[in-house]
LOPA-642221 format. One record per atom (N, C-alpha, C): z negated, x negated, y negated. Coordinates in nm, 4 decimals. Example, Ala and Ser with C-alpha at 12.3 -4.5 7.8 and 13.67 -1.06 7.14 Angstrom:
% residues 2
- pz|px|py
- -0.7800|-1.3190|0.5690;
- -0.7800|-1.2300|0.4500;
- -0.7800|-1.3200|0.3300;
- -0.7080|-1.2850|0.2250;
- -0.7140|-1.3670|0.1060;
- -0.7870|-1.2900|-0.0030;
***
This chain:
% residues 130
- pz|px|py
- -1.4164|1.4217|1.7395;
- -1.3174|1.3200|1.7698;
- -1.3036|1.2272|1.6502;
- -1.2961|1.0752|1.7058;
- -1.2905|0.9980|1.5859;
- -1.1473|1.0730|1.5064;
- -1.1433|0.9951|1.3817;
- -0.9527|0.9721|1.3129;
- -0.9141|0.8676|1.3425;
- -0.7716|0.8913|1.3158;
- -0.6922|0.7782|1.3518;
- -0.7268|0.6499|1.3357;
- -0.7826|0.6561|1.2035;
- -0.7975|0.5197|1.1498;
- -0.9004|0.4646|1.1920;
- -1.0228|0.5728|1.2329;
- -1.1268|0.5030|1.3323;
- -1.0776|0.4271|1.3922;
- -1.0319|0.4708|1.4712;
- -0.9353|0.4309|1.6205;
- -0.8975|0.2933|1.5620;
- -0.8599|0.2488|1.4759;
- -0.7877|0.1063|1.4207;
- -0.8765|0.0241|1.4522;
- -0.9892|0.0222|1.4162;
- -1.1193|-0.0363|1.4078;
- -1.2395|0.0039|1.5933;
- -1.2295|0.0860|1.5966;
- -1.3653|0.1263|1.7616;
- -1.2749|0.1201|1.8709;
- -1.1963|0.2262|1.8621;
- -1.1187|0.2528|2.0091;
- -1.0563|0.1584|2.0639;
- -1.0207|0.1992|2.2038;
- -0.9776|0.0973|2.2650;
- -0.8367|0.0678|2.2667;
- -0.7718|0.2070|2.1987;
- -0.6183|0.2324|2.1701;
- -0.5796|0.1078|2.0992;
- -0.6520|0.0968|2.0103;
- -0.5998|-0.0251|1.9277;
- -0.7028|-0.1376|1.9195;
- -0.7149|-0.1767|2.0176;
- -0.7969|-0.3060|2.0433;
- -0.7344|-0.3860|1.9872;
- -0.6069|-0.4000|2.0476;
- -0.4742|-0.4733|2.0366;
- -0.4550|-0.5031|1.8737;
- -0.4705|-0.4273|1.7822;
- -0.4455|-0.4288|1.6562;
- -0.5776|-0.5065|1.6124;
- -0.6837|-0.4837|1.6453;
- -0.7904|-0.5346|1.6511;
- -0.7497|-0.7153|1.6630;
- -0.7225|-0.7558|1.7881;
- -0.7165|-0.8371|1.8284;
- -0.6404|-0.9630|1.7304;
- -0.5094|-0.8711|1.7096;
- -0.4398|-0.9430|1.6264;
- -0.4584|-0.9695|1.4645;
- -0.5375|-0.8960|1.4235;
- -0.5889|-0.8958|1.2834;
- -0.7136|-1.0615|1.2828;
- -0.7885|-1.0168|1.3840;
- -0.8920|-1.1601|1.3939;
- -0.8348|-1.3155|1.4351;
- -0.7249|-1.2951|1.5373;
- -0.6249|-1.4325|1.5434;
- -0.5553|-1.4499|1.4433;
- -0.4485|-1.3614|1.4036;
- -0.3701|-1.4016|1.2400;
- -0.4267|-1.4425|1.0951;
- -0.5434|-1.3363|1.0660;
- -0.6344|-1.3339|0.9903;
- -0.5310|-1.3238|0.8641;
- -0.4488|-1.1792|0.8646;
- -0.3527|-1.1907|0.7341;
- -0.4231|-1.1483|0.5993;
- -0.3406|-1.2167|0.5089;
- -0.3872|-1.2210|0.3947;
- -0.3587|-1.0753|0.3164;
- -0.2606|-0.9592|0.3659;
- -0.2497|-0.8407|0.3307;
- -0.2047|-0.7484|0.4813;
- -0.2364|-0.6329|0.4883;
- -0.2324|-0.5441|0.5521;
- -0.2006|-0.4031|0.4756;
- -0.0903|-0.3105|0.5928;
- -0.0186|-0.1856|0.4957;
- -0.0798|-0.0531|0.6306;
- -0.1100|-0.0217|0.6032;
- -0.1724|0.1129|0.6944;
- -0.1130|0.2594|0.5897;
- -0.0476|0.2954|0.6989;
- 0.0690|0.4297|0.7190;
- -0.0031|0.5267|0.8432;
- 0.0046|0.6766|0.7925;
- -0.0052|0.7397|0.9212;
- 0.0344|0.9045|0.8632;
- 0.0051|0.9848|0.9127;
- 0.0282|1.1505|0.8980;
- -0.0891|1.1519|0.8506;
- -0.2262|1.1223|0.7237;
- -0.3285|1.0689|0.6919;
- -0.3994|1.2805|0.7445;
- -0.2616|1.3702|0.7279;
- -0.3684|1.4925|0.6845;
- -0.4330|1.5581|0.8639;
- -0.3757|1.4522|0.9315;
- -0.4637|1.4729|1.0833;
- -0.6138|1.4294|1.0526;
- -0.6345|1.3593|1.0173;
- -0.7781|1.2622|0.9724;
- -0.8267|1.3508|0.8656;
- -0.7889|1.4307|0.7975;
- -0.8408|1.4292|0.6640;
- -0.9836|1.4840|0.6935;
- -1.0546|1.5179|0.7624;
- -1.2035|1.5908|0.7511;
- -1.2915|1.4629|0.7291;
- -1.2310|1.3483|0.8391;
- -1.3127|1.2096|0.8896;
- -1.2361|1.0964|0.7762;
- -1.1570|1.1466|0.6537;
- -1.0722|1.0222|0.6100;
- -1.1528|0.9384|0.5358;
- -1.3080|0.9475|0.4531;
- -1.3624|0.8190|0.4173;
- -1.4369|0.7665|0.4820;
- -1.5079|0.8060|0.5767;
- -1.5302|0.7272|0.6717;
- -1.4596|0.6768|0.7730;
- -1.3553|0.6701|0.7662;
- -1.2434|0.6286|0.8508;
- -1.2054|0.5003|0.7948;
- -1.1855|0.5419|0.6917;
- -1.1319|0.3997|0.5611;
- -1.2686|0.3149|0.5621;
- -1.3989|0.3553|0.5154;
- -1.4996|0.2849|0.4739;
- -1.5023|0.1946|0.6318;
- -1.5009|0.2435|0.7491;
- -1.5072|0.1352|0.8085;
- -1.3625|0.0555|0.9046;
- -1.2542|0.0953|0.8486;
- -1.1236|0.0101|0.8659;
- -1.1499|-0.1169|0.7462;
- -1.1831|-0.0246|0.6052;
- -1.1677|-0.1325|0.5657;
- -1.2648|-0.2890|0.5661;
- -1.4137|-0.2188|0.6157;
- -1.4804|-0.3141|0.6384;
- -1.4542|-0.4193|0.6833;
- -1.4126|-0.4105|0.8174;
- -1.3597|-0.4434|0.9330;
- -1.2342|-0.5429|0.8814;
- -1.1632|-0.5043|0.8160;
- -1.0379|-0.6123|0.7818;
- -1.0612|-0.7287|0.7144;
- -1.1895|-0.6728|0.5626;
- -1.2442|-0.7473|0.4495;
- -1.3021|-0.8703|0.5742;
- -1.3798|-0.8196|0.6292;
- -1.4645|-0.9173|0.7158;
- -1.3983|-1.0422|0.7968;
- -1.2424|-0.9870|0.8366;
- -1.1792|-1.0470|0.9046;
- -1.0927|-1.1411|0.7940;
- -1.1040|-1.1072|0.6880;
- -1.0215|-1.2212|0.5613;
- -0.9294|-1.1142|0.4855;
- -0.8801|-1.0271|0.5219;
- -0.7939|-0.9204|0.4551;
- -0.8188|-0.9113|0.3362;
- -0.7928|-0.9964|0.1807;
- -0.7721|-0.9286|0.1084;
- -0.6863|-0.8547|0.0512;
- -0.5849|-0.7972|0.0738;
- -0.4902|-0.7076|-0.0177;
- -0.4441|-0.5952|0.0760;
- -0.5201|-0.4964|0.1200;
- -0.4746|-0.3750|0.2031;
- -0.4085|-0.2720|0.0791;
- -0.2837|-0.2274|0.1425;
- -0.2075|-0.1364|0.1136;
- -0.1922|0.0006|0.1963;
- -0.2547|0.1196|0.1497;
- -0.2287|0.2495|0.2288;
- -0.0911|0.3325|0.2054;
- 0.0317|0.3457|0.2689;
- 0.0874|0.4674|0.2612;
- 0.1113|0.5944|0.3059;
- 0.1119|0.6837|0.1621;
- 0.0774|0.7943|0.2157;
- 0.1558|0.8916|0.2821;
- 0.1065|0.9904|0.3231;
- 0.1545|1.0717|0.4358;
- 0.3264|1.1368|0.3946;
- 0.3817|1.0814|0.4992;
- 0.5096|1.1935|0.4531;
- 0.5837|1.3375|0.4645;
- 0.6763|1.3656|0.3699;
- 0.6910|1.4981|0.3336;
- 0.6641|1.5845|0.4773;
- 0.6032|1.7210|0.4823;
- 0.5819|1.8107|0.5543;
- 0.6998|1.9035|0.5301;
- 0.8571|1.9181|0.5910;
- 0.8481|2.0081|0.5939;
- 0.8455|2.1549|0.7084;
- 0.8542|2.2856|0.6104;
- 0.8317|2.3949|0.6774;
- 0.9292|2.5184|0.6441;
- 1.0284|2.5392|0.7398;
- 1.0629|2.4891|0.8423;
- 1.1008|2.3934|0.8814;
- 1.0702|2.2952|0.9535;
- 1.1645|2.1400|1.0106;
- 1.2871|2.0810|0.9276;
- 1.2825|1.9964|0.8988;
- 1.3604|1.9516|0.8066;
- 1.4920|1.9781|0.8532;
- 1.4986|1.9066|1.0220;
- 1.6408|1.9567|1.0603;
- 1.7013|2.0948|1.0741;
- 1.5887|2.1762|1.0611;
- 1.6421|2.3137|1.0364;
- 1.6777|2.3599|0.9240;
- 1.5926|2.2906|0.8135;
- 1.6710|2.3359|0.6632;
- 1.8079|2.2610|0.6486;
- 1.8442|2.1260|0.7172;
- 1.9963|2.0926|0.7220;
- 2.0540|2.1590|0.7565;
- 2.0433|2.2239|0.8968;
- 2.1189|2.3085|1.0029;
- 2.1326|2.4130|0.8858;
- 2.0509|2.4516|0.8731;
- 2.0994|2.6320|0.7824;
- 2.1792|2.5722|0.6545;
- 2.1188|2.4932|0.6064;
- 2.2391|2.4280|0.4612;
- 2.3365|2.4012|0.4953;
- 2.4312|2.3185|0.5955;
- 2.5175|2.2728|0.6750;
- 2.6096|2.4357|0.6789;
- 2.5173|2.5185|0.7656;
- 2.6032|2.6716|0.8217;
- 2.6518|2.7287|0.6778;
- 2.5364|2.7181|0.5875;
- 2.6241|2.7885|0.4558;
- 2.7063|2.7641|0.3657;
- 2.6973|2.6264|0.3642;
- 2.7966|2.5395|0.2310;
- 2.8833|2.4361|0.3373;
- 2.8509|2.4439|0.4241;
- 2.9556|2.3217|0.5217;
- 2.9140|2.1867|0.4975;
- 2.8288|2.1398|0.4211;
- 2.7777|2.0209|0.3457;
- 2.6578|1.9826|0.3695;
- 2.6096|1.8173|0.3766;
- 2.4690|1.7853|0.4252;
- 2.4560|1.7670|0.2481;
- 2.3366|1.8068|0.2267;
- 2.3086|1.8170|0.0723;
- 2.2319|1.6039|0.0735;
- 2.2743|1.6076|-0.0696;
- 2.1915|1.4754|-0.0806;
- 2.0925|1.4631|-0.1045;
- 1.9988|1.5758|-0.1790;
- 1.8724|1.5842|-0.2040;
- 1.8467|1.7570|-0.1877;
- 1.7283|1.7613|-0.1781;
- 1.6859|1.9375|-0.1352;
- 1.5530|1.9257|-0.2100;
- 1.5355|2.0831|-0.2981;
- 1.4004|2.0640|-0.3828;
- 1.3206|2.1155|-0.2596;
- 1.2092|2.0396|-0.2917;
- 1.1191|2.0770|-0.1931;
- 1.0299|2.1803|-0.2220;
- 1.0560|2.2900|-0.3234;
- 1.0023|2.4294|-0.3832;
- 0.8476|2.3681|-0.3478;
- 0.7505|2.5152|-0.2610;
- 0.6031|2.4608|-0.2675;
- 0.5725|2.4432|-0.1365;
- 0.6472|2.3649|-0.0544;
- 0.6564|2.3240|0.0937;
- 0.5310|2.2089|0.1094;
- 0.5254|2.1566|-0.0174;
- 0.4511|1.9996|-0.0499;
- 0.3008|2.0249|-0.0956;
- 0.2755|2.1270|-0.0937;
- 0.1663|2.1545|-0.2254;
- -0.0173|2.0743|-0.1002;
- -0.0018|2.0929|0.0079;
- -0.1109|2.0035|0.0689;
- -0.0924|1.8951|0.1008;
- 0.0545|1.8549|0.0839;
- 0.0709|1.6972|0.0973;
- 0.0255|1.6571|-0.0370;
- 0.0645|1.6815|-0.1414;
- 0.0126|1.6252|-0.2775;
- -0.1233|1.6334|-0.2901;
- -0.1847|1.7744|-0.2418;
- -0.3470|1.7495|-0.2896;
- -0.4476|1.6353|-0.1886;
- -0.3563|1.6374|-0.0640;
- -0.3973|1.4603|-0.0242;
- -0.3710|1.3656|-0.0783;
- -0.2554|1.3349|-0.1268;
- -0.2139|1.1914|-0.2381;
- -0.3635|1.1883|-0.3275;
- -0.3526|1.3359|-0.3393;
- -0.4743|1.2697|-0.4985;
- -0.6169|1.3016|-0.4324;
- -0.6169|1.3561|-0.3151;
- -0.7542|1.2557|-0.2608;
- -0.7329|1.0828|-0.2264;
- -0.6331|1.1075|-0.1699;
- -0.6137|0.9649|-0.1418;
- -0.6109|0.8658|-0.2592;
- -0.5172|0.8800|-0.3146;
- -0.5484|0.8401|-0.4973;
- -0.7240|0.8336|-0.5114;
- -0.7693|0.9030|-0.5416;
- -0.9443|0.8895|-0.5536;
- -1.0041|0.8158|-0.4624;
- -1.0096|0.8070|-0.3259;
- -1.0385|0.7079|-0.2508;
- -0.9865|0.5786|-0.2422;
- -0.8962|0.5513|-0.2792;
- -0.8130|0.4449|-0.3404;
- -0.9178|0.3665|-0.4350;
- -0.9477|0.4605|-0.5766;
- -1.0131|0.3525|-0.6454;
- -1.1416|0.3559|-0.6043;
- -1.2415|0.3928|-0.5613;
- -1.3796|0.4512|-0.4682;
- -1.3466|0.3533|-0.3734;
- -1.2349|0.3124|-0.2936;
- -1.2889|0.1862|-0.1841;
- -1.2079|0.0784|-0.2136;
- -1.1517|0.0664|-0.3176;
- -1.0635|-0.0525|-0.3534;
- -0.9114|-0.1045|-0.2327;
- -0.8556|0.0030|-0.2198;
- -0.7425|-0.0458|-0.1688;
- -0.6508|0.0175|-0.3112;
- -0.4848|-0.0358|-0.2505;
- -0.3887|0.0136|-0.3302;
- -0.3066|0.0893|-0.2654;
- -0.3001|0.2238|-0.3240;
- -0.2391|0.3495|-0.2625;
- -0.1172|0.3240|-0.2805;
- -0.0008|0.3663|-0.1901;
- 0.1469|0.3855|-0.2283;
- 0.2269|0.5296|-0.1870;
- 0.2002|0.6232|-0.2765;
- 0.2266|0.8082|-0.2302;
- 0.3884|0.8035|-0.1514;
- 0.4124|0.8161|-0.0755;
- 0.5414|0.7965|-0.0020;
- 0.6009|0.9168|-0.0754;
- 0.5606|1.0486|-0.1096;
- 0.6096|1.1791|-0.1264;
- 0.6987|1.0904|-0.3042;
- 0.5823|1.0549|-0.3428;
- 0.6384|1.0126|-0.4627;
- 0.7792|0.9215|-0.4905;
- 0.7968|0.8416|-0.3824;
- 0.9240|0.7728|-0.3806;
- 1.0181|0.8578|-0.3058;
- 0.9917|0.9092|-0.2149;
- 1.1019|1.0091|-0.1244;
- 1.1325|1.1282|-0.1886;
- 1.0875|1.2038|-0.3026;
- 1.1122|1.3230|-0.3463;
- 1.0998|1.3211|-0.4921;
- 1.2154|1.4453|-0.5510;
- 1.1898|1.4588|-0.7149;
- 1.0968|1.4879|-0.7145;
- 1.0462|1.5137|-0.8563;
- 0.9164|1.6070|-0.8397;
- 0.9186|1.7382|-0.8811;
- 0.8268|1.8160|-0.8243;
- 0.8793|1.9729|-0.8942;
- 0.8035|2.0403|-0.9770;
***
């Protein structure tokens, strides 16, 4: 099965995205997804999204990356925090819930400079670090 990001570029799912990239012809583009569904197919996924955009005039693509996983469900770690302290916490450490979301950032990070886009780690702005 292609990845997602195939799909941006071949499938017919996103023709539509297709479509509109060759009429607008924008000068930057931001591509977001759950990247660790793709991850077996993720540089060839990129190598030909990004072709595909460059060709169409795209210079300044921006990728962000996948966000926090957690396990159990986030709304379940509220729910149980909520039952014990009565309180929605403002921040929650994310102990080692994260540890395959990060070792994608820094593939992604490496493919980043390997195909010339600019990475933006979502985990990194949404969470301390631990």
């Amino acid at each position: 099965m292609p990845s997602r990001i195939s799909r941006f570029v071949s499938g017919r799912f996103r023709w539509s995205r297709q479509q509109h990239v060759k009429e607008t012809r924008p000068d930057a583009v931001v591509l977001g997804s759950d990247w660790s569904r793709d991850e077996t197919e993720l540089e060839d996924g990129f190598q030909s999204t990004l072709r595909f955009l460059k060709t169409n005039g795209v210079q300044r693509i921006y990728v962000v990356g996948s966000p926090p996983q957690w396990n159990p469900a986030l709304s379940t770690v509220l729910f149980r925090h909520y039952l014990f302290h009565k309180t929605v916490p403002s921040r929650l450490f994310p102990g080692g819930t994260f540890a395959h979301t990060r070792g994608l950032d820094a593939h992604l990070r490496s493919l980043s400079t390997k195909l010339h886009f600019e990475y933006i780690p979502s985990v990194d702005a949404l969470c301390d670090s631990a």
